[in-house]
N, C-alpha and C positions, 0 to 999 in steps of 0.2 A: 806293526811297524817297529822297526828298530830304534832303539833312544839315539836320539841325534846329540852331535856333539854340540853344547853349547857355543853361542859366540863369545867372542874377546869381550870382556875380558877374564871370564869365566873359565871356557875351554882347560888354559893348563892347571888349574885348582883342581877340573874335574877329574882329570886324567890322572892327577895324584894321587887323589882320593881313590879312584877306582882300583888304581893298584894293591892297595891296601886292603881295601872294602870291595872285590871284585864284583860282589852282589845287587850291591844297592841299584837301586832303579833312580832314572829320572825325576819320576815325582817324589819320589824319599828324600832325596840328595838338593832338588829345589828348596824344599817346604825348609829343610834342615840348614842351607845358606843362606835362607831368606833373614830365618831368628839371629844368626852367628854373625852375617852383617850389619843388622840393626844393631845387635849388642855393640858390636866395636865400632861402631859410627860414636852411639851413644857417649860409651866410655872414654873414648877419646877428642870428642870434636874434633874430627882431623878432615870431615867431608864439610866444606862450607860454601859460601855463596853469600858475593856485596849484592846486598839489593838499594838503590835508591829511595829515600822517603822524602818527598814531596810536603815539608811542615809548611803550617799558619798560623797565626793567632786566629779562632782562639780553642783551634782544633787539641784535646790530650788526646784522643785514639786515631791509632792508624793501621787501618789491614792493609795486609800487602800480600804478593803473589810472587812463588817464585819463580826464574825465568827458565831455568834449568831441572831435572828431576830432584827429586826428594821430596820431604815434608822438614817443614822449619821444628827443631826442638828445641834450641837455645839461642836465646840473643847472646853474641860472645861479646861486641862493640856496636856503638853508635856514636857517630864523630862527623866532623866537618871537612869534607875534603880540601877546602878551602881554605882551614887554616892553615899555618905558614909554618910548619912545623916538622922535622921528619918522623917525628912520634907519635902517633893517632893517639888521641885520647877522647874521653867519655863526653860528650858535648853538655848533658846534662845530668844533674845526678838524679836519683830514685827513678828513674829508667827502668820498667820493665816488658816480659813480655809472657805473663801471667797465662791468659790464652795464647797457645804458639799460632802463628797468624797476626797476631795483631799486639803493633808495639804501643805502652802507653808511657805518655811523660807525666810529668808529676805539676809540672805548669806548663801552661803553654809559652810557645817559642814567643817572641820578639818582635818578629819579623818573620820575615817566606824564606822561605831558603830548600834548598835540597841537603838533607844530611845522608850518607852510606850507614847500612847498618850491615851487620857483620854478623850472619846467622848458621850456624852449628845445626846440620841435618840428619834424619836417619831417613833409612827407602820406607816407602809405601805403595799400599795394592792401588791400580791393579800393578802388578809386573808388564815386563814387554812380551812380544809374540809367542817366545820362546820360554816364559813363564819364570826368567830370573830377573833379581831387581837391575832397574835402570840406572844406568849409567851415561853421563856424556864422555866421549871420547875423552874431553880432557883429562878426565879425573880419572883417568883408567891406570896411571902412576900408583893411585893406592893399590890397588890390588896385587900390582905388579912387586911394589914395594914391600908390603906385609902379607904375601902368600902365604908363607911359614904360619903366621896366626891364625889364618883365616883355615888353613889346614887343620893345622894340631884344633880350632873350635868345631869344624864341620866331623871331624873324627872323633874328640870326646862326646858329642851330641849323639852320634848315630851308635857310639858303642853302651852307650848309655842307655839308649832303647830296648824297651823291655822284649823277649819272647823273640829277638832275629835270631839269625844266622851270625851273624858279627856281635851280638849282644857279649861284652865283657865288661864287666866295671871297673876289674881292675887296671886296666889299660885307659878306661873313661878318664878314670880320675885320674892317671900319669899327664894324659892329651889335656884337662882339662888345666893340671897346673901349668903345661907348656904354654896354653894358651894364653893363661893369665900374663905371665909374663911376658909373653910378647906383644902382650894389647897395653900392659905398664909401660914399654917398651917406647910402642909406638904414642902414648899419651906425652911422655915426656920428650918425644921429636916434634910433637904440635907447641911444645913451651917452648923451645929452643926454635922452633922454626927450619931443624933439621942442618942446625948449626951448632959444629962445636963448639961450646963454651957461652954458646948463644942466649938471650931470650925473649920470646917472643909475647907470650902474655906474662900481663900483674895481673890478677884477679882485685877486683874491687872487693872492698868491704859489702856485705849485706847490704841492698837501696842504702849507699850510704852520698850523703849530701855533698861530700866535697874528698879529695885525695884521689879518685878514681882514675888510677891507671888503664891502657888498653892495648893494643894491637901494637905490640915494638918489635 
């Protein structure tokens, strides 16, 4: 059977890459976007997802599920929608989320409330029918937007492979520093929020008890 063309939003990544790498197969070329996505999710939190957390006294752990694909790797924010503010900030400090899945506070809340937490994903198996990772429609703007990275990593990965037909390292390593850079690239549009001059996160001090900036 003939390799099918991936769906959106995969397809024109793949089609670049083939040009280049005319050889590689389907199952090469998955396993190989699989890694190179995870990475740039990783390094950037630029894939996210508010989930609702349901607090109580005198509840400190909380698992939660998310409602869209990924797997949870970073709490980025936990705040109160409700506060009156246009600046999200840390609702509580030494807030963590030690196990990803499950956020814990450091005292319990007050009261009941529902707080939004603000969590930093990378894909997980299984993949979809077609064996590349999941994506919702909406979020297909990444791809669209940082193709160039996701290229130059899927290309220094596969030239990088020992014993091919495309095996070069000297060209690995060229693709590999293009990549870098454009994965620094796109970390510092998730700070800015993809605004000039912009920004979007303060990072907190270490579980620190009080100053904790968030989501601006």
């Amino acid at each position: 059977m003939a390799n099918p063309i991936p769906s959106p939003p995969w397809a024109r990544l793949f089609s670049d890459v083939k040009i280049d790498i005319p050889g590689v197969t389907n199952a090469v070329f998955q396993q190989v976007l699989f890694r190179v996505w995870k990475d740039f999710c990783d390094k950037t939190n630029i894939w996210i997802e508010e989930v609702p957390i349901d607090v109580a006294p005198p509840v400190l752990s909380y698992p939660f599920t998310l409602a869209l694909f990924g797997a949870p790797n970073r709490l980025m924010l936990l705040y109160d929608p409700t506060f009156p503010s246009p600046d999200r900030k840390w609702v509580m400090g030494n807030t963590n989320m030690q196990v990803p899945g499950i956020i814990q506070l450091a005292y319990a809340p007050s009261s009941a409330a529902t707080w939004n937490a603000v969590i930093a994903k990378i894909p997980f198996d299984p993949t979809d029918d077609e064996n590349y990772p999941e994506l919702d429609p909406v979020d297909y703007w990444i791809v669209d937007k940082y193709r160039e990275a996701l290229y130059f990593g899927v290309l220094a990965r596969l030239q990088a492979s020992p014993s091919k037909p495309y095996t070069n390292p000297t060209l690995a390593q060229a693709n590999l520093r293009q990549y870098s850079a454009e994965r620094s690239k796109a970390r510092g549009d998730v700070m800015k929020a993809n605004t000039f001059g912009g920004q979007r996160w303060a990072y907190p001090q270490s579980f620190a008890t009080a100053g904790r900036k968030g989501w601006m």
